[in-house]
Steps between C-alpha positions, in 0.01 A plus 500: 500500500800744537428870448891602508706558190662184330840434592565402124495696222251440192597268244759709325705407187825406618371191691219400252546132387491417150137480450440838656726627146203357308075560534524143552354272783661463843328188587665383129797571618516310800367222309751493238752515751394170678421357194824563396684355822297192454652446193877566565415273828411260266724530225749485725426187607549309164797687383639738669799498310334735216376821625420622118299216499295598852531853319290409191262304745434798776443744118272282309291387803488844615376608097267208512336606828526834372283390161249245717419809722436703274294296264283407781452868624450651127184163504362602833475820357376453209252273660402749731427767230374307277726653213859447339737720739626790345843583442522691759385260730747248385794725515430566873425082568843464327666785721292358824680158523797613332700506850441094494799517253660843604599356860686174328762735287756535790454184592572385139811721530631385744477128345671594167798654684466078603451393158760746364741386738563835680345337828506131591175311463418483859576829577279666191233262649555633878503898356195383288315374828596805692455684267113406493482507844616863557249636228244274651567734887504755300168472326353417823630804623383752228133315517481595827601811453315563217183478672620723804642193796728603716841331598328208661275478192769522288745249655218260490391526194892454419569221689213336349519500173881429571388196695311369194787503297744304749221240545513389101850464541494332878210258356809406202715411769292322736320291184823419318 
Protein backbone atom coordinates (compact mmCIF):
# COMPACT_ATOMS: atom_id res chain seq x y z
CA UNK A 1 0.00 0.00 0.00
CA UNK A 2 1.26 3.49 -1.16
CA UNK A 3 1.71 6.15 1.51
CA UNK A 4 2.37 9.09 -1.17
CA UNK A 5 -0.28 11.52 -2.29
CA UNK A 6 -2.64 10.39 -5.22
CA UNK A 7 -1.66 11.50 -8.49
CA UNK A 8 -5.49 12.10 -9.23
CA UNK A 9 -7.63 14.37 -7.87
CA UNK A 10 -10.94 13.35 -5.86
CA UNK A 11 -13.95 12.74 -7.72
CA UNK A 12 -14.85 16.30 -8.56
CA UNK A 13 -17.94 17.55 -10.49
CA UNK A 14 -16.81 18.29 -13.81
CA UNK A 15 -15.92 14.62 -14.62
CA UNK A 16 -18.80 12.95 -12.62
CA UNK A 17 -20.84 10.61 -14.93
CA UNK A 18 -24.43 10.85 -15.01
CA UNK A 19 -25.26 8.82 -12.07
CA UNK A 20 -22.88 10.73 -9.84
CA UNK A 21 -25.76 13.93 -10.70
CA UNK A 22 -28.22 11.68 -8.86
CA UNK A 23 -28.08 9.71 -5.03
CA UNK A 24 -28.53 6.90 -7.25
CA UNK A 25 -26.56 3.52 -7.54
CA UNK A 26 -23.23 3.19 -9.39
CA UNK A 27 -23.39 -0.45 -9.76
CA UNK A 28 -27.13 0.54 -11.45
CA UNK A 29 -25.57 2.43 -13.62
CA UNK A 30 -23.20 0.21 -15.07
CA UNK A 31 -25.90 -2.20 -15.33
CA UNK A 32 -28.23 -0.16 -17.22
CA UNK A 33 -25.58 0.68 -19.45
CA UNK A 34 -24.86 -3.00 -20.55
CA UNK A 35 -28.24 -3.73 -20.41
CA UNK A 36 -28.82 -1.16 -22.65
CA UNK A 37 -25.98 -2.16 -25.27
CA UNK A 38 -27.41 -5.58 -25.25
CA UNK A 39 -30.39 -4.34 -26.53
CA UNK A 40 -29.29 -1.91 -29.35
CA UNK A 41 -26.83 -5.06 -30.19
CA UNK A 42 -29.79 -6.80 -30.57
CA UNK A 43 -32.17 -4.59 -32.02
CA UNK A 44 -29.85 -3.93 -34.37
CA UNK A 45 -29.74 -7.10 -35.57
CA UNK A 46 -33.45 -7.42 -36.73
CA UNK A 47 -33.83 -4.00 -38.06
CA UNK A 48 -31.44 -1.80 -38.05
CA UNK A 49 -33.04 0.35 -40.38
CA UNK A 50 -35.25 2.05 -37.45
CA UNK A 51 -33.27 3.56 -34.76
CA UNK A 52 -36.67 5.10 -33.08
CA UNK A 53 -37.61 1.76 -32.98
CA UNK A 54 -34.13 0.44 -31.06
CA UNK A 55 -34.88 3.89 -29.21
CA UNK A 56 -38.26 2.84 -27.70
CA UNK A 57 -36.63 -0.68 -27.02
CA UNK A 58 -33.22 0.56 -25.07
CA UNK A 59 -36.26 3.20 -22.91
CA UNK A 60 -38.88 0.73 -22.06
CA UNK A 61 -36.44 -2.13 -21.22
CA UNK A 62 -34.42 0.20 -19.32
CA UNK A 63 -38.07 1.46 -17.34
CA UNK A 64 -38.94 -2.17 -17.03
CA UNK A 65 -35.64 -3.13 -15.37
CA UNK A 66 -35.94 -0.01 -13.63
CA UNK A 67 -39.66 -1.16 -12.14
CA UNK A 68 -38.48 -5.14 -11.66
CA UNK A 69 -35.56 -3.75 -9.48
CA UNK A 70 -37.23 -1.90 -7.63
CA UNK A 71 -40.21 -4.01 -6.83
CA UNK A 72 -37.95 -6.70 -5.80
CA UNK A 73 -35.79 -4.40 -3.48
CA UNK A 74 -38.99 -2.48 -1.90
CA UNK A 75 -40.13 -6.89 -1.15
CA UNK A 76 -36.77 -7.75 0.27
CA UNK A 77 -37.28 -4.98 2.37
CA UNK A 78 -40.30 -5.26 3.39
CA UNK A 79 -39.59 -8.85 4.06
CA UNK A 80 -36.77 -8.04 6.04
CA UNK A 81 -38.68 -5.62 8.35
CA UNK A 82 -41.45 -7.24 8.54
CA UNK A 83 -43.60 -4.01 7.76
CA UNK A 84 -45.01 -2.01 4.63
CA UNK A 85 -41.93 0.39 3.67
CA UNK A 86 -42.52 3.80 4.35
CA UNK A 87 -42.58 6.51 2.03
CA UNK A 88 -39.56 7.44 2.67
CA UNK A 89 -38.11 4.28 2.10
CA UNK A 90 -39.70 3.97 -1.24
CA UNK A 91 -38.70 7.33 -2.45
CA UNK A 92 -35.01 6.46 -1.83
CA UNK A 93 -35.55 2.57 -3.58
CA UNK A 94 -37.03 4.65 -6.47
CA UNK A 95 -34.00 7.21 -6.47
CA UNK A 96 -31.45 4.07 -5.82
CA UNK A 97 -32.02 2.32 -9.22
CA UNK A 98 -33.09 5.30 -10.90
CA UNK A 99 -29.56 5.50 -12.84
CA UNK A 100 -30.77 2.00 -14.58
CA UNK A 101 -32.85 4.45 -16.76
CA UNK A 102 -30.79 7.76 -16.28
CA UNK A 103 -27.66 6.21 -18.22
CA UNK A 104 -30.04 5.13 -21.41
CA UNK A 105 -31.23 9.01 -22.09
CA UNK A 106 -28.16 9.92 -24.27
CA UNK A 107 -28.18 6.92 -25.72
CA UNK A 108 -31.89 7.39 -26.64
CA UNK A 109 -30.76 10.76 -28.02
CA UNK A 110 -28.63 9.92 -29.96
CA UNK A 111 -31.14 7.28 -31.68
CA UNK A 112 -33.94 9.87 -32.29
CA UNK A 113 -31.53 12.23 -34.07
CA UNK A 114 -31.71 8.44 -36.21
CA UNK A 115 -35.32 8.26 -36.09
CA UNK A 116 -35.76 12.00 -36.77
CA UNK A 117 -33.59 11.79 -39.61
CA UNK A 118 -30.89 14.29 -38.43
CA UNK A 119 -28.33 11.27 -38.35
CA UNK A 120 -28.45 8.14 -40.51
CA UNK A 121 -29.58 4.95 -38.83
CA UNK A 122 -26.25 3.40 -38.56
CA UNK A 123 -24.55 6.20 -37.44
CA UNK A 124 -27.24 7.12 -34.42
CA UNK A 125 -26.67 3.37 -33.65
CA UNK A 126 -22.64 3.71 -33.70
CA UNK A 127 -22.93 7.24 -31.41
CA UNK A 128 -25.52 5.21 -29.34
CA UNK A 129 -22.88 2.31 -28.78
CA UNK A 130 -20.12 4.72 -28.06
CA UNK A 131 -21.89 6.55 -26.48
CA UNK A 132 -22.52 3.69 -23.78
CA UNK A 133 -19.22 2.72 -23.89
CA UNK A 134 -17.59 6.06 -22.90
CA UNK A 135 -20.03 6.48 -19.82
CA UNK A 136 -19.40 2.88 -19.09
CA UNK A 137 -15.00 4.05 -18.69
CA UNK A 138 -16.22 6.62 -17.14
CA UNK A 139 -18.23 5.03 -14.38
CA UNK A 140 -15.48 2.69 -13.92
CA UNK A 141 -13.36 5.48 -13.42
CA UNK A 142 -15.37 7.54 -10.82
CA UNK A 143 -16.00 4.02 -8.81
CA UNK A 144 -12.63 3.77 -8.42
CA UNK A 145 -12.15 6.91 -7.50
CA UNK A 146 -14.84 7.15 -5.37
CA UNK A 147 -13.50 4.76 -3.01
CA UNK A 148 -9.89 6.36 -3.04
CA UNK A 149 -7.77 3.92 -6.18
CA UNK A 150 -5.24 5.42 -7.69
CA UNK A 151 -4.48 5.71 -11.54
CA UNK A 152 -3.87 2.01 -11.87
CA UNK A 153 -7.07 1.43 -9.85
CA UNK A 154 -8.83 3.66 -11.77
CA UNK A 155 -7.83 2.62 -15.32
CA UNK A 156 -8.80 -0.80 -14.30
CA UNK A 157 -11.76 -0.37 -12.98
CA UNK A 158 -12.35 1.65 -16.42
CA UNK A 159 -11.24 -0.67 -18.70
CA UNK A 160 -13.37 -3.15 -17.09
CA UNK A 161 -16.48 -2.17 -16.95
CA UNK A 162 -15.69 -0.81 -20.58
CA UNK A 163 -14.74 -4.34 -21.49
CA UNK A 164 -18.18 -5.60 -20.38
CA UNK A 165 -19.89 -3.44 -22.56
CA UNK A 166 -17.85 -4.31 -25.89
CA UNK A 167 -18.34 -8.02 -25.05
CA UNK A 168 -22.46 -7.75 -25.42
CA UNK A 169 -21.89 -6.20 -28.55
CA UNK A 170 -18.72 -8.58 -29.77
CA UNK A 171 -21.00 -11.71 -28.57
CA UNK A 172 -23.86 -9.93 -31.39
CA UNK A 173 -21.36 -10.17 -33.90
CA UNK A 174 -19.74 -13.36 -33.36
CA UNK A 175 -23.49 -15.15 -32.75
CA UNK A 176 -25.20 -13.51 -35.71
Amino acid sequence: MSTGPSLLPGPRKWWHPRVARTSGSVTEAIYGLILALSVVAVSQEYDDSDAGLIAASVLITGVVFWLAHVYSRMLAASIERRRRLEHSEIRDVLRHDWPLVQVTVPLVVALVLGALGILADGTAIVIAIGLALFELALTGAYAARLRGARLPGVIASATIATALGAVTVALKAIVH
